[in-house]
C-alpha positions as CSV (number, residue, x, y, z in Angstrom):
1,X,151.0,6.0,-118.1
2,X,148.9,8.5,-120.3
3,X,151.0,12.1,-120.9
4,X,150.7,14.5,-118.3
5,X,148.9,18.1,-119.5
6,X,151.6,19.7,-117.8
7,X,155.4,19.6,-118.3
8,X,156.8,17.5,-115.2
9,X,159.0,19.0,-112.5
10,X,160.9,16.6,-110.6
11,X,162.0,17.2,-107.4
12,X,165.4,15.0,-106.1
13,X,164.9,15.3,-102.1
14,X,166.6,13.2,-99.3
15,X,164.7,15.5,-97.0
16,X,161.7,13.3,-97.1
17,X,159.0,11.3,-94.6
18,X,158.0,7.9,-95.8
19,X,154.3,8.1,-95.3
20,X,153.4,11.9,-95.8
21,X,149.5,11.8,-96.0
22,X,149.2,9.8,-92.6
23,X,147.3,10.9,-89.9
24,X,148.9,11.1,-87.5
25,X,152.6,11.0,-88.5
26,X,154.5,7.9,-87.5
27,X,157.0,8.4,-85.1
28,X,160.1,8.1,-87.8
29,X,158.6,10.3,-90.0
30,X,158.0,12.7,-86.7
31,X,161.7,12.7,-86.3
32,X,162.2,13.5,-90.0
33,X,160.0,16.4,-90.5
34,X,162.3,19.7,-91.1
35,X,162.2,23.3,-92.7
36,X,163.6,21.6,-96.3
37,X,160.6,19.1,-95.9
38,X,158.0,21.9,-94.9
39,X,159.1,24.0,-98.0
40,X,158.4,21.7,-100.5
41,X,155.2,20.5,-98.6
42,X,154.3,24.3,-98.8
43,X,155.4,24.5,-102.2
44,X,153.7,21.8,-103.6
45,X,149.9,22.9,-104.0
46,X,150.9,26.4,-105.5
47,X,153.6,24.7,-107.8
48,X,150.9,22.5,-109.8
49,X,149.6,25.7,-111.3
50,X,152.3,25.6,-113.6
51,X,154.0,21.6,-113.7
52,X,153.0,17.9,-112.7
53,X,154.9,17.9,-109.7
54,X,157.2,14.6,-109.3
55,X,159.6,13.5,-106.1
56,X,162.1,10.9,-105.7
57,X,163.1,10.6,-102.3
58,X,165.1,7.7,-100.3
59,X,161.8,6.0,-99.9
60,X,161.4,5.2,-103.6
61,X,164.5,2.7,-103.3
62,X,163.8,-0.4,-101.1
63,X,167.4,-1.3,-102.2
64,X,169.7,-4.4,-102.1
65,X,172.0,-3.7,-99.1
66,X,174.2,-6.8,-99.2
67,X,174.5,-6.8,-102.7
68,X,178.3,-4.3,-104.4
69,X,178.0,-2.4,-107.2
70,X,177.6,1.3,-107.3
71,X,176.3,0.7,-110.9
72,X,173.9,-1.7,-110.3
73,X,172.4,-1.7,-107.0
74,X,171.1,0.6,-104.7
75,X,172.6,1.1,-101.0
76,X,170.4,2.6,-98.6
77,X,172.3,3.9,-95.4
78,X,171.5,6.2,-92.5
79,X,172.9,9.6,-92.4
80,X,175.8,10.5,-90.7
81,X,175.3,12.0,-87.0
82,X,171.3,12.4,-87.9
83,X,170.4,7.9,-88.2
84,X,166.8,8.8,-88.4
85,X,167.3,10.1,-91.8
86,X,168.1,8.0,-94.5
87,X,169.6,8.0,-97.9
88,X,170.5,6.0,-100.4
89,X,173.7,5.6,-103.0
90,X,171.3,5.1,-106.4
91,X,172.6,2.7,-108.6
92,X,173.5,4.7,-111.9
93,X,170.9,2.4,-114.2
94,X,168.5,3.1,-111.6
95,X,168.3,6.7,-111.7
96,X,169.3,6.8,-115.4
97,X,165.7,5.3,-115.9
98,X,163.6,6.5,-113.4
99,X,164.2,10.1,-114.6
100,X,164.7,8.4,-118.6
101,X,161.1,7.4,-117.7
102,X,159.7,10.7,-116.9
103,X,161.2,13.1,-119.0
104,X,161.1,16.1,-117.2
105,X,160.7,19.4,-118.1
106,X,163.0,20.4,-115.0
107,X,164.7,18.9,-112.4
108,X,165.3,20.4,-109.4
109,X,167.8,19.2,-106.5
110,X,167.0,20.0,-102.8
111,X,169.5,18.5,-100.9
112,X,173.3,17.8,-101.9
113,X,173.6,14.2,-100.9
114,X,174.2,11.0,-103.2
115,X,170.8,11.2,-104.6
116,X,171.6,14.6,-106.2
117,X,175.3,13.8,-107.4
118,X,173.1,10.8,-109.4
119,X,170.6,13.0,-110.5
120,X,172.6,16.0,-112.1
121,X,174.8,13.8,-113.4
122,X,171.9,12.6,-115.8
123,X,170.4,16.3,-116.0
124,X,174.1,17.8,-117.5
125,X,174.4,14.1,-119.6
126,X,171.0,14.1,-121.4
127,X,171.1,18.3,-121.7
128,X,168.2,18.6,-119.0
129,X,167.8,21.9,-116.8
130,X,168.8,21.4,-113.0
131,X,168.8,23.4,-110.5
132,X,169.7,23.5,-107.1
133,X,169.2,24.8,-103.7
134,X,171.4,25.8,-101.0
135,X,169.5,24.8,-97.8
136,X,171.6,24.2,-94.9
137,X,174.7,25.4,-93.7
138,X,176.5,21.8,-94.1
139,X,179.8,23.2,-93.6
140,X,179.2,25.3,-90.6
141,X,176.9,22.4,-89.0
142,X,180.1,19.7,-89.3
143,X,182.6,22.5,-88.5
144,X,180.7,21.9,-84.9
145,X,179.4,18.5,-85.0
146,X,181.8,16.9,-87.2
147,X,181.2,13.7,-89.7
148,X,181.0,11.6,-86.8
149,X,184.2,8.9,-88.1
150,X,187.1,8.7,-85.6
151,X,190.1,10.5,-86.3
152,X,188.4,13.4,-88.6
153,X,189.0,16.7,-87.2
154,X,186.0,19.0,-87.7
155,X,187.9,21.5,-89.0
156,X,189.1,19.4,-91.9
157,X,185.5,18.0,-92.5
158,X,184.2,21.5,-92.9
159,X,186.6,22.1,-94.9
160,X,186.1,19.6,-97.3
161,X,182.0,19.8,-97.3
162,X,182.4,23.6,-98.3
163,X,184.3,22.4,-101.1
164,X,182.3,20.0,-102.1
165,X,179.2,22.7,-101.9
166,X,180.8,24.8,-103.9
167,X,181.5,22.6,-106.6
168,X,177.7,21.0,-106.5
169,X,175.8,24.3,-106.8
170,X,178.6,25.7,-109.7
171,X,177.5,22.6,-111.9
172,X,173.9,23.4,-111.4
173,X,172.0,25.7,-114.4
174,X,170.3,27.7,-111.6
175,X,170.7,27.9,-107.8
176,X,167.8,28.6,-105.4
177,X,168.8,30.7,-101.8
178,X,166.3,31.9,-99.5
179,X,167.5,35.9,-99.2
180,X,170.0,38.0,-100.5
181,X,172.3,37.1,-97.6
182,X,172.4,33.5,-98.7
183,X,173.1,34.9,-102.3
184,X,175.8,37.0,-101.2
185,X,177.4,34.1,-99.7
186,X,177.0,32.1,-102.4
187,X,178.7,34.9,-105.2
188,X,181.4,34.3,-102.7
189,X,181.9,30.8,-103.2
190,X,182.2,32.0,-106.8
191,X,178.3,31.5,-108.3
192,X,177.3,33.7,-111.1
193,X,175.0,35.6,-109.2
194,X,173.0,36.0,-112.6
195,X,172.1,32.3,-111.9
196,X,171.3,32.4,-107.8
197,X,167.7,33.0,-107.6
198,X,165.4,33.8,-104.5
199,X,162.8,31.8,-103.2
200,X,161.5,32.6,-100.1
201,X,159.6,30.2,-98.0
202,X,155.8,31.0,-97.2
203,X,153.2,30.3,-94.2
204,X,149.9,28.4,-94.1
205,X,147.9,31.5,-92.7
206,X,144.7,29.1,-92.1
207,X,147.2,27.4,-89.3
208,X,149.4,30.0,-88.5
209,X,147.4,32.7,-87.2
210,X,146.4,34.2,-83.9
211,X,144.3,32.3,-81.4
212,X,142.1,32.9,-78.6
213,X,143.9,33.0,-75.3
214,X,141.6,30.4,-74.0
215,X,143.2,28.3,-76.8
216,X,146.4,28.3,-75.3
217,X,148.5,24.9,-74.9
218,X,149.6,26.0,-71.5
219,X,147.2,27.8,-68.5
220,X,151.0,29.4,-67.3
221,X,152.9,32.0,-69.0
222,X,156.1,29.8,-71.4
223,X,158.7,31.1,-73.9
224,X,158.8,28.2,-76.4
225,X,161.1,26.6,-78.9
226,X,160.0,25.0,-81.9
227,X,161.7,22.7,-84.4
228,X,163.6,19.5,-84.9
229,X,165.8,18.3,-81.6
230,X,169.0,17.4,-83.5
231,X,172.4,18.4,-82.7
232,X,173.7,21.9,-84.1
233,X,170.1,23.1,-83.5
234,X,170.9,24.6,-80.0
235,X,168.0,22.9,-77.9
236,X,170.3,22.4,-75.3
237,X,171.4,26.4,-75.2
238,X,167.1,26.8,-75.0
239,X,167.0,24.5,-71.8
240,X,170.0,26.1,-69.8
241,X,168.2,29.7,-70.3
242,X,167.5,32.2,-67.2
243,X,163.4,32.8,-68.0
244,X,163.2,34.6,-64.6
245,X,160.7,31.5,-63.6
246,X,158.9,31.6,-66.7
247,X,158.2,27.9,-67.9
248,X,160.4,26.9,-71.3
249,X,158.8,24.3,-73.4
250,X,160.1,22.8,-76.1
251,X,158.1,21.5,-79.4
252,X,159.7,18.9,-81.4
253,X,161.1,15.5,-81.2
254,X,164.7,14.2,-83.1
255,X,167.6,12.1,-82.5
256,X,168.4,13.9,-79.2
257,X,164.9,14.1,-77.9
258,X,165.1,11.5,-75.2
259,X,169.0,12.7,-73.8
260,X,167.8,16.2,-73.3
261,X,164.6,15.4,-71.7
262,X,166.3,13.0,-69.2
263,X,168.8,15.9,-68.9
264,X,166.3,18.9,-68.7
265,X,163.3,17.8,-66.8
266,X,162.7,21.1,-65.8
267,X,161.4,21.8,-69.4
268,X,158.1,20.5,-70.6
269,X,158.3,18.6,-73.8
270,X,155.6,18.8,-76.1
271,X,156.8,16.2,-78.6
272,X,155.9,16.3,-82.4
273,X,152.9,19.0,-83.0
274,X,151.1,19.6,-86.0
275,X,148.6,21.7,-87.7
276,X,146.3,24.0,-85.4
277,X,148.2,22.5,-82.2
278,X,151.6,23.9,-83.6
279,X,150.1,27.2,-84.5
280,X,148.2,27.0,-81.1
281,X,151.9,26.6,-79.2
282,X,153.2,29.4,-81.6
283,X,150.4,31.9,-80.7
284,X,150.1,31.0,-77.2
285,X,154.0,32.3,-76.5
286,X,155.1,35.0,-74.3
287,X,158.2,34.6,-77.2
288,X,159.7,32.4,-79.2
289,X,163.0,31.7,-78.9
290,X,165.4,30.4,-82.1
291,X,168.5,29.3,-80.6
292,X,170.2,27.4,-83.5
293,X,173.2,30.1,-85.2
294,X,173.2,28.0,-88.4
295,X,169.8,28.3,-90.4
296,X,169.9,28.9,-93.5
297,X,166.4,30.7,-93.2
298,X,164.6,29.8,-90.1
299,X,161.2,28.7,-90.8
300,X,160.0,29.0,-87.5
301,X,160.7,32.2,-87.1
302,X,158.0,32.9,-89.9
303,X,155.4,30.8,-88.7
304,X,155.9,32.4,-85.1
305,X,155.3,35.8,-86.4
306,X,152.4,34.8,-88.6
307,X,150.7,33.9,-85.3
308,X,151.8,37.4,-83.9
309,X,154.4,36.2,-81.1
310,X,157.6,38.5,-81.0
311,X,161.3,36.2,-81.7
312,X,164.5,36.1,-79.4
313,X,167.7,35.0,-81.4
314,X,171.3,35.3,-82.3
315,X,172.6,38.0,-84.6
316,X,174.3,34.9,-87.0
317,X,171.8,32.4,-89.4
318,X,169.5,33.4,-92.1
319,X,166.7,34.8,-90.0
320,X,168.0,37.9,-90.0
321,X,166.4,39.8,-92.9
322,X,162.5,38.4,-91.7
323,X,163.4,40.0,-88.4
324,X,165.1,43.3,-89.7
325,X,162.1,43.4,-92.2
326,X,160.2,46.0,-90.0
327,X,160.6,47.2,-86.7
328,X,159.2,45.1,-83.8
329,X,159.3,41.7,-85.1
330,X,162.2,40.5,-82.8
331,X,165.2,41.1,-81.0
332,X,168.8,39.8,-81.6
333,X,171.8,39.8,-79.8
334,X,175.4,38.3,-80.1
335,X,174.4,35.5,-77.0
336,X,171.1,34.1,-76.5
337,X,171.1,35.0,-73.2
338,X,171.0,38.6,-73.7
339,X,168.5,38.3,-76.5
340,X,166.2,36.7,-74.1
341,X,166.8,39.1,-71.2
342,X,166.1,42.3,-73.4
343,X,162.7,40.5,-74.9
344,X,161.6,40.3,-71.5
345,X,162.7,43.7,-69.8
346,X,161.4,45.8,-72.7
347,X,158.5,44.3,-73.9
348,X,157.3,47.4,-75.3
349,X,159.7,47.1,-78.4
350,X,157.6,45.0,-80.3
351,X,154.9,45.9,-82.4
352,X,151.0,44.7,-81.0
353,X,150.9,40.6,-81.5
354,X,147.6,41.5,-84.2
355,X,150.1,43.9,-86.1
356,X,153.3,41.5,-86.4
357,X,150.2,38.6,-87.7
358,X,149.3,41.4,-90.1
359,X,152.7,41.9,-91.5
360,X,153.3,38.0,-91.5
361,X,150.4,37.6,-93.3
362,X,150.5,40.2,-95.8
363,X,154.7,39.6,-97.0
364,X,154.7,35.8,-97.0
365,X,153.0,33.8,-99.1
366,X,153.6,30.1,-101.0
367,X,151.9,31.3,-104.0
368,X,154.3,34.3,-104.6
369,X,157.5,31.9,-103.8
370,X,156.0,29.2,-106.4
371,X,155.9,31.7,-108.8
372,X,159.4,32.7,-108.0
373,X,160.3,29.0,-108.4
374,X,158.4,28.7,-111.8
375,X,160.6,31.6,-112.7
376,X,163.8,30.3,-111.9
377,X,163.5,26.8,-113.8
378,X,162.6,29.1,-116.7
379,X,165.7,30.7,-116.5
380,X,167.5,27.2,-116.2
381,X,166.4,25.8,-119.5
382,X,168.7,28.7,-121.9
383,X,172.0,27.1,-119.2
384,X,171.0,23.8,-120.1
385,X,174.1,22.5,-121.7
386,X,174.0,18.3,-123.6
387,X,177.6,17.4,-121.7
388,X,178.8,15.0,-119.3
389,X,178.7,16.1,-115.9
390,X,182.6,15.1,-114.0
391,X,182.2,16.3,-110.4
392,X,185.4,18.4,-109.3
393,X,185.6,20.4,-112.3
394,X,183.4,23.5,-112.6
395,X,181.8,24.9,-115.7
């Protein structure tokens, strides 16, 4: 392998599809598609200004499930409560060389799962930087759906997964959170908030823009949903929503896709969209509507303004700043229901559709957050200690 020009960045992601570049998705990798994959998709072309961009994913272990071992052998096993995502228990040789093999300049952890614990255990071991970033609500998400293993009350599984959040993102040299409400929660836990950066998430402006009217997925007036239909995500609250007659659809497919369409036929389901079509569903909105209470951002809700259509959503999650960002973007209210019902009695409290694409357009961008990222795995390297990393103690 001839040296890269750049210093590598390796990115440790369970979040992953199998076959990115096909066209059209497969069906698994349909299900899979969420905001932490879309933000290093979006991340990616801006990020190789600055490193040789690496991933190890589940994908990059074909494993030896009926082999033992934790040392030796890699186990490859669905996740709990979501089986069309996958993960895998890396053997500690395994990861040891993959990563030996690189040498990265950085490594950066998206997701909290076995492939992380591997991977900063090497990073604190061999004295590389780590980072890395608080995405999801885990703890709020099995406080409602639970771990999905008989005789575990929820409350004691969120209990423990906040605990163990804490004391993954306390061993890392730098933390990435979306907004300063995410930070906030995060000095909570007991960060450093000297070490929590921001990195915002960005739109592709080329797809998510206004269309013509003519363009429109539908020829009757909808209020749509858009994102993956998993449980915690609130699909269901979407589907049981007074629209005054208006038609609901719902863009997306996941491990519930099939129950609720059997159980809402009512609603037209769009399945997995992707490029223009997305944006086309987006822009072609009376509103969107976010119904899930625990994103940690809510992509969505910036790819719906960037194609000018006013949000509906709850007053909890991390969509909160994008929508308080100006007057006009959206309207939020303790229940869905009444978020909903004021969007459409008072229509005249958002800004024009072309002026919410032109403040989308002009405040999010991939290039800026890649340049936020570049700066935060700077700041990593000075943390970067040469010690061995024992999870349940914090530094």
């Amino acid at each position: 392998m001839s040296k890269p020009s750049k210093p590598v960045l390796l990115i440790v992601t369970e979040a992953a599809l199998e076959h990115p570049d096909a066209v059209p998705l497969s069906p698994a990798d349909m299900e899979r598609v969420n905001g932490v994959v879309r933000t290093y998709q979006g991340l990616d072309e801006p990020l190789k200004q600055f490193y040789d961009v690496r991933y190890l994913t589940p994908f990059d272990y074909p494993g030896e499930p009926k082999k033992r071992g934790m040392l030796h052998h890699n186990r490859p096993f669905p996740v709990p409560q979501q089986k069309s995502l996958r993960t895998v228990f890396p053997s500690t040789r395994d990861m040891d060389k993959r990563i030996g093999d690189l040498k990265p300049a950085h490594v950066h952890i998206a997701t909290e799962g076995p492939m992380g614990l591997r991977a900063m255990n090497y990073c604190k071991k061999h004295g590389i930087s780590v980072s890395s970033a608080f995405h999801t609500n885990w703890q709020q998400y099995v406080k409602e759906e639970g771990f999905g293993i008989p005789g575990v009350p929820r409350d004691v599984a969120a209990k423990a997964t906040l605990a163990f959040l804490k004391r993954f993102h306390k061993k890392a040299d730098a933390v990435m959170a979306a907004t300063p409400e995410l930070k906030e929660g995060l000095v909570d836990w007991g960060l450093k908030g000297e070490k929590i950066h921001l990195v915002n998430r960005g739109v592709d402006t080329k797809i998510f823009r206004p269309y013509k009217p003519e363009e429109s997925p539908s020829k009757e007036e909808y209020i749509v949903c858009i994102g993956r239909v998993a449980p915690g995500k609130g699909v269901e609250d979407f589907c049981n929503l007074d629209t005054r007659g208006i038609r609901k659809i719902v863009v997306g497919t996941g491990p519930i896709f099939e129950e609720l369409k059997a159980k809402h036929p009512e609603v037209e389901w769009a399945g997995y969209q992707q490029g223009a079509n997305l944006g086309k569903y987006y822009a072609g909105a009376k509103l969107f509507v976010l119904p899930s209470e625990t994103e940690t951002l809510g992509m969505t809700v910036m790819e719906s303004l960037a194609c000018g259509t006013p949000v509906a959503a709850l007053t909890r999650g991390g969509h909160q700043p994008i929508i308080n960002a100006a007057p006009g973007l959206g309207v939020m209210k303790d229940k869905l229901q009444d978020a909903v019902d004021s969007a459409l009695e008072h229509p005249e409290q958002f800004m024009p559709r072309d002026k919410i694409a032109a403040f989308a357009h002009k405040t999010m961008s991939w290039a800026h957050e890649a340049e936020n990222f570049h700066d935060m795995a700077e700041a990593a390297k000075p943390q970067a200690k040469k010690r061995k990393f024992r999870f349940g103690r914090s530094s």
